[in-house]
C-alpha positions, 0 to 999 in steps of 0.5 A: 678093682679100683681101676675098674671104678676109676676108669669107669669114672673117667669115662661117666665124667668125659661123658657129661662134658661132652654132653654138655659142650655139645649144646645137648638138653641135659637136665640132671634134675630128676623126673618133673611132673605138672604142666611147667613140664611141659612145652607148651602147645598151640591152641588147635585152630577151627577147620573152616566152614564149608560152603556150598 
């Protein structure tokens, strides 16, 4: 049985170095709510006026 969790271990660790020498966005702070959470977006531009 503890090789299982060892081996489990093993892999869970290998698993977050690569995740993190890859340049991926890793964020082990939990779920985040509010606007800060966000990116943010540009402002939709107006379409133009249509002349006749």
């Amino acid at each position: 049985m503890w090789k299982l969790v060892l081996g489990f271990v093993l892999f869970a660790a290998l698993a977050m170095f690569m995740l993190k020498n890859a340049g991926g966005d890793v964020d082990m702070g939990g779920e985040k709510h509010g606007i800060d959470s966000h990116p943010a977006t540009a402002a939709p531009t107006p379409a133009p006026a249509a002349s006749k």
